[in-house]
N, C-alpha and C positions, 0 to 999 in steps of 0.2 A: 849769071845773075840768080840762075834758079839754085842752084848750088849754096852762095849766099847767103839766101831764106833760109836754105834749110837748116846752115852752120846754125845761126840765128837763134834760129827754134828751138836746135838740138842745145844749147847754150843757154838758153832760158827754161829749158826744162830741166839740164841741168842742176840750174839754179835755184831752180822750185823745189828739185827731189833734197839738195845739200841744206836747203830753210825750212823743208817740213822735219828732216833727221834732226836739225839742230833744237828745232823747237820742241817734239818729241823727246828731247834726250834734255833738254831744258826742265821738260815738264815732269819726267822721271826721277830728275833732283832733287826737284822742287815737292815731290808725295815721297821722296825718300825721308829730306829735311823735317818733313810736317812728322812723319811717324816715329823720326826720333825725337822730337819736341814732344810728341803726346807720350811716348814713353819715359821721359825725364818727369813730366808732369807727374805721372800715375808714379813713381820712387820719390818724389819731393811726397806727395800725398799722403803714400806709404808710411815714409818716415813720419808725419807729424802727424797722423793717428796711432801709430806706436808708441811716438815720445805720451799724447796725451793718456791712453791710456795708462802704460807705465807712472806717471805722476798723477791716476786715480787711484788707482793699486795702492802706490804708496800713502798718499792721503786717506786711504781707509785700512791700512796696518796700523798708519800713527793715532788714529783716531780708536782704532779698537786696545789699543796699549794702554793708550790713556784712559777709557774706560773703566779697564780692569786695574790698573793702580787704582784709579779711582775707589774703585768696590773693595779694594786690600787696605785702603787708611780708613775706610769709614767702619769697614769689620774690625779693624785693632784699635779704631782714638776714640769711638763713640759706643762700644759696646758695653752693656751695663756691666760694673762693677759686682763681684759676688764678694754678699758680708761675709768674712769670717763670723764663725759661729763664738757666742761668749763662751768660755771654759766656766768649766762646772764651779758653782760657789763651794769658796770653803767654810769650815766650821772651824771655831779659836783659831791658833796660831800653827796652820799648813795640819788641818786634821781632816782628811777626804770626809765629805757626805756618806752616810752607811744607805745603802742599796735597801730597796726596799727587801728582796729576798732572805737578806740579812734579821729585817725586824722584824722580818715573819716567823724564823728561825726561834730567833731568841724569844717572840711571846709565846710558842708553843712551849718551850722549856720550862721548869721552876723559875721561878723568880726569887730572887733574894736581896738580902736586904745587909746592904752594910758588907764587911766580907768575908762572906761563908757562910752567912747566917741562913735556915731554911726558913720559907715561908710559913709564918702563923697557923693555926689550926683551928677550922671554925668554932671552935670551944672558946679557944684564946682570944679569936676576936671576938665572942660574944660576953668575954667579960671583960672585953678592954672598951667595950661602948656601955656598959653598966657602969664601970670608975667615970668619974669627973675626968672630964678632959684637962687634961698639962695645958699648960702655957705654952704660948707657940715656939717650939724650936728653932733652932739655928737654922740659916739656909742649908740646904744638902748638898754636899759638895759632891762633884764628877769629877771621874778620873781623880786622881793620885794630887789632890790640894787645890784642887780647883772649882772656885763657886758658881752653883748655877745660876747662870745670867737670869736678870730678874723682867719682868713681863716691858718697864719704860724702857728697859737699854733696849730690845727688842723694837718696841715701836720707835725707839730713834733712832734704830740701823736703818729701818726702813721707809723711815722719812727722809733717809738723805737720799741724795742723786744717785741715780747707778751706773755705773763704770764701764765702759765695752773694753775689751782687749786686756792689756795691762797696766793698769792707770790711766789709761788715757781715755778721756772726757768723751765724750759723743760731737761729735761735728756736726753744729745748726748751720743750715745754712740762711742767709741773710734773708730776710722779707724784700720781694722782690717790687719794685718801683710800678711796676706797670705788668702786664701778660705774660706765661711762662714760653716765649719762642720756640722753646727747645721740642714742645709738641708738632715744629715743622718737621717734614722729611729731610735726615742730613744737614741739622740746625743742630749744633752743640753750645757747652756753655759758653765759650771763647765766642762763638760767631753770634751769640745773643747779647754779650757784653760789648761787642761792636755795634752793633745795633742800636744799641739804648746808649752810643755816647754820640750819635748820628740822628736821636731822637726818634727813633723806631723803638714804642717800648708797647707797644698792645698790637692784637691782631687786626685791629682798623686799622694804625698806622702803617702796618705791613701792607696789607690789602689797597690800600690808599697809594702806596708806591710803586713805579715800573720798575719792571726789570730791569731794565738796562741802568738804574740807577743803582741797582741792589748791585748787580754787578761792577758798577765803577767802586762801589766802598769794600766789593771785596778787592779788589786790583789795587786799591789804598793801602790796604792793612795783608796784603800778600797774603791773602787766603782764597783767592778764585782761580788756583789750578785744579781742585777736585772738586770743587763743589758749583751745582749748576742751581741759581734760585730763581730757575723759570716758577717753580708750580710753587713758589712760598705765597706767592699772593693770593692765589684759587683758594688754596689751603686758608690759609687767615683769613681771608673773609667768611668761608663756610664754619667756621671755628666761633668767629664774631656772630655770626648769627645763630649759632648754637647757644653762644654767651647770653644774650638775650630771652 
């Protein structure tokens, strides 16, 4: 019987040493499972501050491109025009202007009269203001048959209109309905002629309008990919008050 017990004993402790291994070797799985869970965790994490960074990166290359298109249409569609210079007036029919170096030349020389004749001799002219004066002479002709233009034609050449280029009239441009917009920053004439058919035509009614408005009539008329008219309204109202 005493034997028994002891089988017993030795059989239940058995028992206990084979359920604390299994529970031990349970719990060893179960902090292995945990530490690759949190290791999967930390690579999913990984990846999606990668990806986000990567699509800020990108979002601020596209945004700095766009910029700088930006700054290359506004320096070639809106930069002031340079006038050609008028070409020099002519005299009659294609006879260049004589330089002033020229007429300096020829008063230091004799003068003569007629062709070849030499200039009078203060004798000669003190007895030609003794005779009675002649009757008034023909006009004097220049050059080789041709009359010198008389003082009216003169003042009616220059009452008429004067001519930029080559023949071509001078360009008015039209009196304008309301404020000149173009005084905004990155406002040209096209984005002013929009404007004023949207009934934005002075710097109150700019000042007077949001942004986001001004924006939607550029996205109408397919002109707000360069152009930003955050600051048009600051601008026109400071303008308006200056107006005043």
């Amino acid at each position: 019987m005493q034997e028994g017990l002891e089988l017993r004993k030795r059989a239940m402790e058995l028992a206990q040493e084979a359920a604390q291994k299994a529970a031990e070797s349970l719990k060893a799985e179960r902090e292995a499972l945990k530490a690759r869970i949190d290791y999967l965790k930390q690579i999913v994490a990984a990846a999606k501050h990668a990806e986000k960074a990567a699509a800020k990166e990108f979002k601020a290359y596209l945004k700095e491109m766009e910029n700088k298109a930006a700054m290359a249409e506004a320096a070639s569609t809106e930069a002031p025009a340079t006038e050609t210079p008028a070409p020099a007036k002519k005299r009659g029919r294609g006879r260049p202007k004589k330089s002033t170096a020229a007429k300096t030349t020829k008063a230091a020389t004799t003068k003569k009269r007629g062709r070849g004749r030499p200039k009078k001799s203060e004798t000669t002219e003190a007895a030609a203001e003794a005779t009675p004066a002649p009757a008034a002479p023909a006009e004097k002709k220049r050059g080789r048959g041709r009359p010198k233009k008389s003082a009216a034609a003169k003042t009616t050449k220059a009452a008429t209109t004067k001519k930029t280029g080559r023949g071509r009239p001078k360009k008015q441009k039209p009196a304008l309905e309301g404020d000149d917009l173009t005084q905004l920053s990155r406002l040209g004439d096209r984005v002013m002629e929009v404007m004023y058919k949207y009934g934005i035509k002075t710097f109150e009614d700019m000042a007077n309008t949001s942004v986001d408005r001004l924006r939607e009539i550029l996205r109408e008329n397919n002109m707000s990919k360069f152009r930003n008219p955050a600051p048009w309204p600051k601008e026109a109202k400071k303008l308006a008050a200056n107006k005043k």
